[in-house]
KOLSE-827928 format. One record per residue (C-alpha): residue in three letters; x negated, y, z. Coordinates in steps of 0.2 Angstrom, whole numbers, plus 5000, padded with zeros to 4 digits. Example, Ala and Ser with C-alpha at 12.3 -4.5 7.8 and 13.67 -1.06 7.14 Angstrom:
<pts>
PT   rest     c1     c2     c3
PT    ala   4938   4978   5039
PT    ser   4932   4995   5036
</pts>
This chain:
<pts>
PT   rest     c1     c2     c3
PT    unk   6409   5007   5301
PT    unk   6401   5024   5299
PT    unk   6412   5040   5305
PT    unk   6419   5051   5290
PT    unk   6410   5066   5289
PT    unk   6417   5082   5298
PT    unk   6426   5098   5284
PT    unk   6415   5108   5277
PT    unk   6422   5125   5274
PT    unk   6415   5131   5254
PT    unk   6409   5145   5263
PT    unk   6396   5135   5269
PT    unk   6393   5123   5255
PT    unk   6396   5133   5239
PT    unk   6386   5146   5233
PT    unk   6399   5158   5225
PT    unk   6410   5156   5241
PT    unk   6395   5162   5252
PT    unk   6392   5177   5243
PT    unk   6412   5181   5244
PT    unk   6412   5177   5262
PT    unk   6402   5194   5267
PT    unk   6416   5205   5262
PT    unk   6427   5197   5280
PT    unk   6411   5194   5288
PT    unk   6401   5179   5281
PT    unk   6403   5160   5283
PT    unk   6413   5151   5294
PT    unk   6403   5147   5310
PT    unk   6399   5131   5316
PT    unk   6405   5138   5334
PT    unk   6419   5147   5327
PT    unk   6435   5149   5338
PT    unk   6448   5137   5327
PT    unk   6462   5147   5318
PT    unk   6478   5139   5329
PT    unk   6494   5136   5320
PT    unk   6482   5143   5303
PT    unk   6477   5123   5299
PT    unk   6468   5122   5281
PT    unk   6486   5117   5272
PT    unk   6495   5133   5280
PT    unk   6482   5145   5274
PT    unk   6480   5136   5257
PT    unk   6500   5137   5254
PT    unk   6499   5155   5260
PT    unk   6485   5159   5247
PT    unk   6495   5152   5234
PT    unk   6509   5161   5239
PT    unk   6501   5177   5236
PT    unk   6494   5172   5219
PT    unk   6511   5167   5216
PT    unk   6519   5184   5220
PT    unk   6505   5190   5208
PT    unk   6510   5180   5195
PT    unk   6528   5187   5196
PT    unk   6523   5204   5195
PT    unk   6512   5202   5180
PT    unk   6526   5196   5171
PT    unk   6540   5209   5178
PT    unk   6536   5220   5163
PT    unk   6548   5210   5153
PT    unk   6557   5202   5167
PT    unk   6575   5212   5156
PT    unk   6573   5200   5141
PT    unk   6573   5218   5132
PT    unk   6559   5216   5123
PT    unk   6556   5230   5112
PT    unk   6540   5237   5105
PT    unk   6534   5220   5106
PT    unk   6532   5225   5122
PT    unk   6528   5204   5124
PT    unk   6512   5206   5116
PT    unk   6505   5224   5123
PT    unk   6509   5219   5141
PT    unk   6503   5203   5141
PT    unk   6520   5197   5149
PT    unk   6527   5183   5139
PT    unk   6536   5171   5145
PT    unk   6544   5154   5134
PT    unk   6559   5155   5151
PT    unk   6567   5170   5145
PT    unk   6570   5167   5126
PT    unk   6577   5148   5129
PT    unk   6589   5156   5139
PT    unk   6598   5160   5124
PT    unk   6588   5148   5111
PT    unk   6594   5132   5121
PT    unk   6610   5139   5125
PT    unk   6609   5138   5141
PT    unk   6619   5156   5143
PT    unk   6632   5151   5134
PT    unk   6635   5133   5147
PT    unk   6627   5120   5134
PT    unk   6620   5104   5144
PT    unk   6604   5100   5138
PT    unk   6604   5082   5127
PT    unk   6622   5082   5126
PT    unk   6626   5098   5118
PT    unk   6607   5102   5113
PT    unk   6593   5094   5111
PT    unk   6578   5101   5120
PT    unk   6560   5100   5115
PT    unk   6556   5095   5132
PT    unk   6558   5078   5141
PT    unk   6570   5075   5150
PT    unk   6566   5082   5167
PT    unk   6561   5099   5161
PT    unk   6576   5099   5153
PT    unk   6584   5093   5167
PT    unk   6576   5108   5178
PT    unk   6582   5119   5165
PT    unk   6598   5115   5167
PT    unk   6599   5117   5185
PT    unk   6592   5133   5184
PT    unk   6606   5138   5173
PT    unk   6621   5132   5182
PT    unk   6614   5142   5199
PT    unk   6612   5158   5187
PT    unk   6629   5156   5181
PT    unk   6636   5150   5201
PT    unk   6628   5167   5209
PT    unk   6629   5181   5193
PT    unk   6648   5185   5197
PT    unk   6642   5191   5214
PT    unk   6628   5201   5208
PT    unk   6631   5214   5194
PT    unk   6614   5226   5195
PT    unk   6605   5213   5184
PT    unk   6609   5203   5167
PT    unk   6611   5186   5166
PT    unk   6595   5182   5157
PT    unk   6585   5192   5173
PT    unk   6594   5181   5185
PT    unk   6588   5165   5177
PT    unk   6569   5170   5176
PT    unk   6571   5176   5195
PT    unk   6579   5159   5198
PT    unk   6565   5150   5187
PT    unk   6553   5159   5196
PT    unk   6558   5154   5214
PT    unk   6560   5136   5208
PT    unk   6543   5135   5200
PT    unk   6536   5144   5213
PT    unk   6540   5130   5226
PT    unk   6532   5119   5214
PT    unk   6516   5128   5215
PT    unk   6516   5126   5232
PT    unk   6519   5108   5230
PT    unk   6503   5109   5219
PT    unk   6492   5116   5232
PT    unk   6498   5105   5244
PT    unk   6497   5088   5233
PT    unk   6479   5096   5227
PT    unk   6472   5097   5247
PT    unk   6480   5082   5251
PT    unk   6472   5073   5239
PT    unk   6454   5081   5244
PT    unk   6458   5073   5260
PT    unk   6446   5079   5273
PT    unk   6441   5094   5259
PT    unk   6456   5102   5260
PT    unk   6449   5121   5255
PT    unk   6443   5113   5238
PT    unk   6462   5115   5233
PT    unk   6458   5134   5235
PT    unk   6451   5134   5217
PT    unk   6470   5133   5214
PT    unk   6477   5143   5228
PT    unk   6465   5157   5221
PT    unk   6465   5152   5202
PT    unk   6465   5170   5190
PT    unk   6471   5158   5178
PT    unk   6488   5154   5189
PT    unk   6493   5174   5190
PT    unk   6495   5173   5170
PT    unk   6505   5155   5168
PT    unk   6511   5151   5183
PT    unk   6528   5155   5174
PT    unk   6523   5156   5155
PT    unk   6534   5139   5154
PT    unk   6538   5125   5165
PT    unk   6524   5116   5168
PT    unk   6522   5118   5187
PT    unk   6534   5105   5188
PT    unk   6524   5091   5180
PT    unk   6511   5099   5190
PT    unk   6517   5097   5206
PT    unk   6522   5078   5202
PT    unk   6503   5075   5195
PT    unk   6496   5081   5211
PT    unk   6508   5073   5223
PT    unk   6505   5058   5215
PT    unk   6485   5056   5216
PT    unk   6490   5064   5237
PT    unk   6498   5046   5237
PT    unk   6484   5036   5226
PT    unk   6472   5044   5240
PT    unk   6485   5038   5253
PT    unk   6483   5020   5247
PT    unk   6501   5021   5242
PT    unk   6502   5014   5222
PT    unk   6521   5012   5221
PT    unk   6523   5031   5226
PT    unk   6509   5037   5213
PT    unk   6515   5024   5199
PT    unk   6534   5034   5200
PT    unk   6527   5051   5203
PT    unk   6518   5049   5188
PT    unk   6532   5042   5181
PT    unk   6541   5057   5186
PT    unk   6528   5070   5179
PT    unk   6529   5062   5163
PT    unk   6546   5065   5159
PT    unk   6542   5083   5163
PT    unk   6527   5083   5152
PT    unk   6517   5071   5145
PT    unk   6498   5072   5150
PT    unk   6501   5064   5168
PT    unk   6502   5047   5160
PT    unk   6484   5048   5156
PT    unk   6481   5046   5176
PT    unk   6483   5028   5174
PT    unk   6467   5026   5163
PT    unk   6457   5030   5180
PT    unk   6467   5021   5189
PT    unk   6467   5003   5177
PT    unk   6444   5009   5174
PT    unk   6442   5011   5192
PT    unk   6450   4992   5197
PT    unk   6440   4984   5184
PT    unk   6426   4990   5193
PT    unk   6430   4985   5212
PT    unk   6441   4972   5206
PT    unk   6457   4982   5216
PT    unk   6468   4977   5201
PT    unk   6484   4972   5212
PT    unk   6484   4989   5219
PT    unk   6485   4996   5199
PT    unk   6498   4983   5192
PT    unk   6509   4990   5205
PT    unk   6507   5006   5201
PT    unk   6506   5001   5182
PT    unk   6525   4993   5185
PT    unk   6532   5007   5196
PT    unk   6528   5019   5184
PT    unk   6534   5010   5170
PT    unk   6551   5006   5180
PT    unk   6552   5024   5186
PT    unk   6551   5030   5168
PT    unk   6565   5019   5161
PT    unk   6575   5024   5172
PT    unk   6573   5042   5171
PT    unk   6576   5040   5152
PT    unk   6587   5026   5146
PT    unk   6603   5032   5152
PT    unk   6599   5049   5144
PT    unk   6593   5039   5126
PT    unk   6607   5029   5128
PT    unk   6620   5042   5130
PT    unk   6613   5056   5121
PT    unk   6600   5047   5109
PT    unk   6596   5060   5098
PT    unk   6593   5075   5111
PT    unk   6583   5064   5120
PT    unk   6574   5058   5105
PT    unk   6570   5077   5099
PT    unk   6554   5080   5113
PT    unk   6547   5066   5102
PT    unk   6551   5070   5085
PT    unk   6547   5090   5089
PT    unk   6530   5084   5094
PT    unk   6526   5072   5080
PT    unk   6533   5087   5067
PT    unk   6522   5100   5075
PT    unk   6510   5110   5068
PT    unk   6492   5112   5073
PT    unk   6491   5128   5084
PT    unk   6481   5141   5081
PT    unk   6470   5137   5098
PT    unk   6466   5117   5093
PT    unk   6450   5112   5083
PT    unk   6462   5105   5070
PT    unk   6468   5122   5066
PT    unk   6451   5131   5069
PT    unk   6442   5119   5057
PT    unk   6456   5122   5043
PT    unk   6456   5137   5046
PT    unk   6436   5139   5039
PT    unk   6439   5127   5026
PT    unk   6452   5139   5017
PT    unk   6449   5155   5023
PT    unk   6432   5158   5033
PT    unk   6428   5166   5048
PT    unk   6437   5182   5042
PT    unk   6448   5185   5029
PT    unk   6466   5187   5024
PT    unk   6481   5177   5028
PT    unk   6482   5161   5037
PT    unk   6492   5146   5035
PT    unk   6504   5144   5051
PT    unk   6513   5128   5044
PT    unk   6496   5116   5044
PT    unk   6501   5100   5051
PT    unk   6487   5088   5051
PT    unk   6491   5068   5046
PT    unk   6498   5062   5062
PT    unk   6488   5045   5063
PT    unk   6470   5055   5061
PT    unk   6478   5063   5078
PT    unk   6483   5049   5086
PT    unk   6466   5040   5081
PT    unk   6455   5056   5088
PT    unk   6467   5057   5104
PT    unk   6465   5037   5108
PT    unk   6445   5039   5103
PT    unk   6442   5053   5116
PT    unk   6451   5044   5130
PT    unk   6443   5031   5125
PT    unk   6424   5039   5125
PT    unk   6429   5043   5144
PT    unk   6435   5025   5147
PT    unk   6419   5020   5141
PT    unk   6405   5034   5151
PT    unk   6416   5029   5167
PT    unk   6412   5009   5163
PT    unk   6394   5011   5161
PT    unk   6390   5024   5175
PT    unk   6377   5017   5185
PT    unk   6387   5022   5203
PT    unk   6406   5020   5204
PT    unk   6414   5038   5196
PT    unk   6427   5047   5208
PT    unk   6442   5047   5204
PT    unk   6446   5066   5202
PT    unk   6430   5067   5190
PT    unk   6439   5053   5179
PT    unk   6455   5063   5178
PT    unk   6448   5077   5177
PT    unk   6438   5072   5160
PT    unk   6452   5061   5152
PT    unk   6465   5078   5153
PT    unk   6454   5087   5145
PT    unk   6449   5074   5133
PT    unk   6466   5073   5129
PT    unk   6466   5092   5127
PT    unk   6455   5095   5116
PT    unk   6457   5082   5103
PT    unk   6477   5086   5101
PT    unk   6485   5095   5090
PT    unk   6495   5107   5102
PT    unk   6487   5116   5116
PT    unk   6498   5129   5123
PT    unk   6488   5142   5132
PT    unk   6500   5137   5146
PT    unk   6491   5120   5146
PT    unk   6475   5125   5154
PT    unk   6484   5127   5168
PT    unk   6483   5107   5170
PT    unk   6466   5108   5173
PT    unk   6465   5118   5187
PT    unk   6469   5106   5201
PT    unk   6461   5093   5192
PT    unk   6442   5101   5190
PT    unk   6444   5105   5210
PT    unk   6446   5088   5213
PT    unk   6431   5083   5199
PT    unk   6420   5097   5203
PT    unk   6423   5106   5215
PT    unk   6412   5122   5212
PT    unk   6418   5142   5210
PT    unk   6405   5149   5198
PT    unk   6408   5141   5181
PT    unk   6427   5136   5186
PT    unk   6429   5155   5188
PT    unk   6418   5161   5172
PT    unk   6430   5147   5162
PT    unk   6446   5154   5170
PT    unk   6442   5172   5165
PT    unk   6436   5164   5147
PT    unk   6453   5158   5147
PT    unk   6464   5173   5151
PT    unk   6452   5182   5136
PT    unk   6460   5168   5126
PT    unk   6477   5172   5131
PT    unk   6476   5192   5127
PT    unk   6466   5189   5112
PT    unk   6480   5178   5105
PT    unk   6494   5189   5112
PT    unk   6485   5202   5101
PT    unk   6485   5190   5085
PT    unk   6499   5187   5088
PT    unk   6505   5207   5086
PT    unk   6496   5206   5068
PT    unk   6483   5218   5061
PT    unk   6496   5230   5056
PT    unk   6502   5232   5074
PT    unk   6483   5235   5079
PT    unk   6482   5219   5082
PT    unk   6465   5206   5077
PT    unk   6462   5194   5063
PT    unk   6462   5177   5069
PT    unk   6443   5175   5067
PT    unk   6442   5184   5086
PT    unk   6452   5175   5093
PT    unk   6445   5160   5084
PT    unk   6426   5165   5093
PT    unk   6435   5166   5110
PT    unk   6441   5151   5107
PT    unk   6424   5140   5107
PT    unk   6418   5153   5119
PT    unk   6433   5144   5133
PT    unk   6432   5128   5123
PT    unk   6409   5129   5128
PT    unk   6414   5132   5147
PT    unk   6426   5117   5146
PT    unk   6411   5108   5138
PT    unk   6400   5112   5151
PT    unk   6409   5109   5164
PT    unk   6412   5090   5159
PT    unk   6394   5089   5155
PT    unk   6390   5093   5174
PT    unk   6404   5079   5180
PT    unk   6397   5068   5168
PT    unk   6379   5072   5175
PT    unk   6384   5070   5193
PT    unk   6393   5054   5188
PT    unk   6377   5045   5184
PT    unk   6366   5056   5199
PT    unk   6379   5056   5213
PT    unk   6366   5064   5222
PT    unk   6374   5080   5213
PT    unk   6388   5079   5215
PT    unk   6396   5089   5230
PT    unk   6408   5077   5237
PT    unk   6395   5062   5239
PT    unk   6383   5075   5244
PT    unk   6389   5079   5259
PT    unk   6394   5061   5263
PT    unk   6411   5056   5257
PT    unk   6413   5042   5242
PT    unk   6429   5046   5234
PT    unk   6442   5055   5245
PT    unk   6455   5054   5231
PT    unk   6450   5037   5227
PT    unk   6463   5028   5239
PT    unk   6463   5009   5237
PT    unk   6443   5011   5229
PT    unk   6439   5023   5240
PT    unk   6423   5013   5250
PT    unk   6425   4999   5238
PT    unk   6412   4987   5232
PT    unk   6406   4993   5214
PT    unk   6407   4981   5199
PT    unk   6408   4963   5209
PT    unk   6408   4954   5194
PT    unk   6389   4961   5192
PT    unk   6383   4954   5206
PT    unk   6390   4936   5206
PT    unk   6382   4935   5188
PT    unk   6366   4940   5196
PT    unk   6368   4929   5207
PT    unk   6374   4915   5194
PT    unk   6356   4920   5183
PT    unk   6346   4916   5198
PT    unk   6355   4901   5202
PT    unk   6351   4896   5183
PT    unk   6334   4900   5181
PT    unk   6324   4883   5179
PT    unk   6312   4889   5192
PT    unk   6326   4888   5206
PT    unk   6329   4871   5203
PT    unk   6312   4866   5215
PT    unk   6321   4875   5228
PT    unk   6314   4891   5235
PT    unk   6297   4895   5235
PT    unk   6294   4899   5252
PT    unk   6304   4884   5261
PT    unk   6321   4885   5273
PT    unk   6315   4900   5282
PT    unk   6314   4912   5266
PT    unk   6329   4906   5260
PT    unk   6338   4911   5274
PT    unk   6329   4929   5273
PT    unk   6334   4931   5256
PT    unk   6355   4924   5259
PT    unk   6353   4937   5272
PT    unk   6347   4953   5261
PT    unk   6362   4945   5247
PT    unk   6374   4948   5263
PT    unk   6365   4966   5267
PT    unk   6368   4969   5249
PT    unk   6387   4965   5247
PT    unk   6390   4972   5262
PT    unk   6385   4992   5256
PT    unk   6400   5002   5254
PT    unk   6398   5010   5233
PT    unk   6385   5022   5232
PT    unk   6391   5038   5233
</pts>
C-alpha cells in the first residue's frame, strides 16, 4: 500500500497563491521551520475569523434597524435578520410554528427562536442598544460559530489538503452574506457532514444531512453523489445507511413539529411552492425579454412560472449530473459531484437568493480547488449583489433598470458555467485535476475513497471473453499463458480507481 502523499501548501501548487505569497515573503519552503501550535485547522479558523469580523462591519451601517434613506440599498448592508425581528414576531415573544408560521424549516426557525429568547434573557441588563440591535449582534455571534464550523467541516473533509478550505476562510463573497440570512447554519451541517462521509462514517453524514436540510433544503442533493458514486465501486451498504439515517434523522426533526403545529410547519413548503420567479433566476430573465426586452419600462414582480416545468427542469439538471458522473471514464470525486449537483440545482430553480451563492463556496474548494476563476466568480457575484441592491432602489432613486442587472447576471451565471465546465473536464482527464495530480484519489471520498471503479465492468468483460466461441478450445497459448494472463486479470483488479 502506497504512503499518502505529504500537504502541499497552495502556495506551492496554485498559481494565483504563488503570486500572493510574495507580499509575506514567497512560498512556503520545503525546509521551512513548522508553525507550532499554528497547525493548518488553527490558522484556517483564524482566517475565517477575520473575514468574519469583516462581514460584521460591512453590515454595521444598518446594524440600528433604522433604515432610513434606504440606507439598505446605498450601503449595501441589508440583511433579512433585522426585519424578521419584527415580521416573524419574534420581538413581541411569538414561537415560531405555533404562534407563526415561518417561511423556513424547521431548524432555522428553531435557530431563530433561540436567538430571540437570549435577546429578550440579556436586553433588561443592557439599555445603550434596542432590542432589534441586540438580536442581529446575537445572530451574528451564532452564525458566526457556524462559519467557523464551515471552515473546519470544509478542511476536514480536504483531508490531507487542509489549506484548500482557505477558498472559504478567505471568500470576498463571505464578507457580504456571511449574515444576509441564516444560511451558515445549513452550511456548517452540509460540511460537517461530507468531514464524516470522508471519515468513513455514513450514519453521521446521513443525520447531518438530515439536519442541514431542515435548515435549508439544498444539502439533500448530497445523497445523489453519495447513491452515483456506490453504483460505481459497488459500496452500496455504506449509502443505505446513510440513505436511512438521514431519512430517520429528518422525521424526527419534523414530525413532532407537523404534528403539533401542522400548518406553520407546512408553510416553508407552501411559501416555496407559491413563490415567484426572482429577479436573479433564468425563469425571470427569460420572461423578462419575452414581455419587455432588454431595456424598457416596468417589470412584472408577480411571475410565477408553472410549478411542474420547475420541478421537471430541477429533476432534469440533477439528473444531467447523475448521468456525466455515470459515464466518466475515471471514477469523479466526490466534491466535484457536489459541487455540480448544487449548482445544478441552482440554476435551474425558480429562487436563487443572492445569499445562496454562498453554498457554493465550500463546495467548489472541495471540487476545484483553484484561486483565479473562484475569485473572478466571487467578485462577479458581489457586482450582482450591488447591482440588484441598486434595482432594487429604482430608477427614480438613481437607481438601474433591470436590464443591468440582468447583463450581470449571465456575466456571474458564465463564471459558474466555466467553472463546471473545467470540473467536468478534469472528470474525464484526471490528470487535470489538482487533487489526483498531486497524488490523492478522493480525499472526501470516504468509503469510495481507493475503491475499485465500476466492478460490474470488469466481471462483464470477463463474462464476454469467457463467451467468445473462440475460448471454447482453451487458450491459445497452453497452461502456461493462461496463468500469465489470470495473473494480469489479478494486477488489473488489484489497482486502486485511477485518479
Amino acid at each position: 500500500m502506497t504512503a499518502a502523499p505529504p500537504p502541499c501548501p497552495p502556495s506551492r501548487s496554485d498559481h494565483t497563491a504563488r503570486r500572493a505569497s510574495q507580499g509575506i515573503g514567497g512560498p512556503w519552503g520545503r525546509y521551512a521551520a513548522t508553525l507550532g501550535w499554528w497547525t493548518p485547522l488553527r490558522v484556517l479558523l483564524a482566517l475565517v475569523a477575520v473575514t468574519l469580523v469583516l462581514a460584521y462591519l460591512q453590515k454595521s451601517p444598518c446594524a440600528d434597524g433604522a433604515w432610513t434613506g434606504s440606507k439598505q440599498y446605498t450601503h449595501a448592508c441589508y440583511s433579512d435578520v433585522l426585519p424578521l425581528w419584527s415580521a416573524e414576531h419574534l420581538d413581541t415573544g411569538a414561537v415560531p410554528y405555533r404562534d407563526q408560521a415561518v417561511e423556513y424549516p424547521v431548524l432555522t426557525g428553531g435557530f431563530m427562536w433561540l436567538t430571540a429568547g437570549i435577546t429578550h434573557g440579556v436586553s433588561g441588563a443592557i439599555k445603550s442598544i434596542s432590542p432589534v440591535q441586540l438580536f442581529g449582534i446575537v445572530t451574528a455571534f451564532l452564525l458566526a460559530a457556524c462559519g467557523l464550523l464551515v471552515a473546519a467541516g470544509t478542511a476536514g473533509a480536504s483531508r490531507r489538503r487542509p489549506y484548500d478550505a482557505a477558498i472559504f476562510a478567505l471568500s470576498p463573497l463571505l464578507v457580504f452574506h456571511a449574515f444576509s440570512n441564516w444560511d451558515l447554519l445549513a452550511m456548517a451541517f452540509t460540511s460537517c457532514a461530507l468531514w464524516a462521509w470522508a471519515r468513513s462514517r455514513p450514519v453521521a453524514a446521513g443525520v447531518l444531512i438530515a439536519l442541514g436540510t431542515s435548515a435549508k433544503l439544498y444539502p439533500v442533493l448530497l445523497l445523489v453523489p453519495i447513491v452515483l458514486l456506490a453504483l460505481r465501486t459497488a459500496r452500496v451498504r455504506e449509502a443505505a445507511w446513510a440513505v436511512v439515517s438521514a431519512t430517520f434523522a429528518w422525521l424526527a426533526v419534523n414530525l413532532p413539529i407537523a404534528i403539533a403545529y401542522p400548518h406553520g410547519w407546512s408553510e416553508f413548503y407552501r411559501f416555496s411552492a407559491d413563490r415567484v420567479a426572482e429577479a436573479s433566476t433564468f425563469w425571470y430573465m427569460g420572461h423578462y425579454l419575452r414581455t419587455v426586452g432588454w431595456f424598457g419600462p416596468g417589470y412584472d414582480s408577480g411571475w410565477k412560472p408553472p410549478g411542474y416545468a420547475v420541478a421537471l427542469l430541477c429533476v432534469g439538471a440533477v439528473g444531467v449530473v447523475f448521468a456525466l458522473g455515470a459515464l466518466a471514464p475515471a471514477r469523479p470525486r466526490m466534491g466535484q459531484l457536489v459541487f455540480l449537483v448544487v449548482l445544478a440545482f441552482l440554476l435551474s430553480t425558480k429562487v436563487w437568493s443572492p445569499q445562496y451563492s454562498l453554498w457554493l463556496v465550500p463546495l467548489v474548494a472541495l471540487a476545484r480547488p483553484r484561486w483565479r476563476i473562484t475569485l473572478l466568480w466571487q467578485f462577479s457575484e458581489i457586482m450582482v449583489w450591488i447591482m440588484t441592491l441598486l434595482w432594487l432602489l429604482g430608477g427614480d432613486s438613481h437607481g438601474i433598470d433591470y436590464g443591468w442587472l440582468m447583463i450581470t447576471l449571465l456575466v456571474r451565471d458564465g463564471f459558474l458555467v466555466a467553472i463546471a465546465v473545467l470540473v467536468v473536464r478534469e472528470m474525464w482527464h484526471p490528470e487535470r485535476d489538482a487533487v489526483r495530480a498531486a497524488g490523492f484519489d478522493d480525499p472526501c471520498g470516504g468509503p469510495f475513497d481507493g475503491a475499485p471503479d465500476r466492478p460490474w465492468r470488469q466481471w462483464q468483460s470477463e463474462l464476454d471473453r469467457w463467451a467468445a466461441p473462440g475460448d471454447f478450445a482453451g487458450p491459445p497459448g497452453g497452461a502456461a499463458d493462461d496463468g500469465a494472463d489470470d495473473a494480469a486479470r489479478r494486477e488489473i483488479w488489484a489497482q486502486p480507481a485511477v485518479g
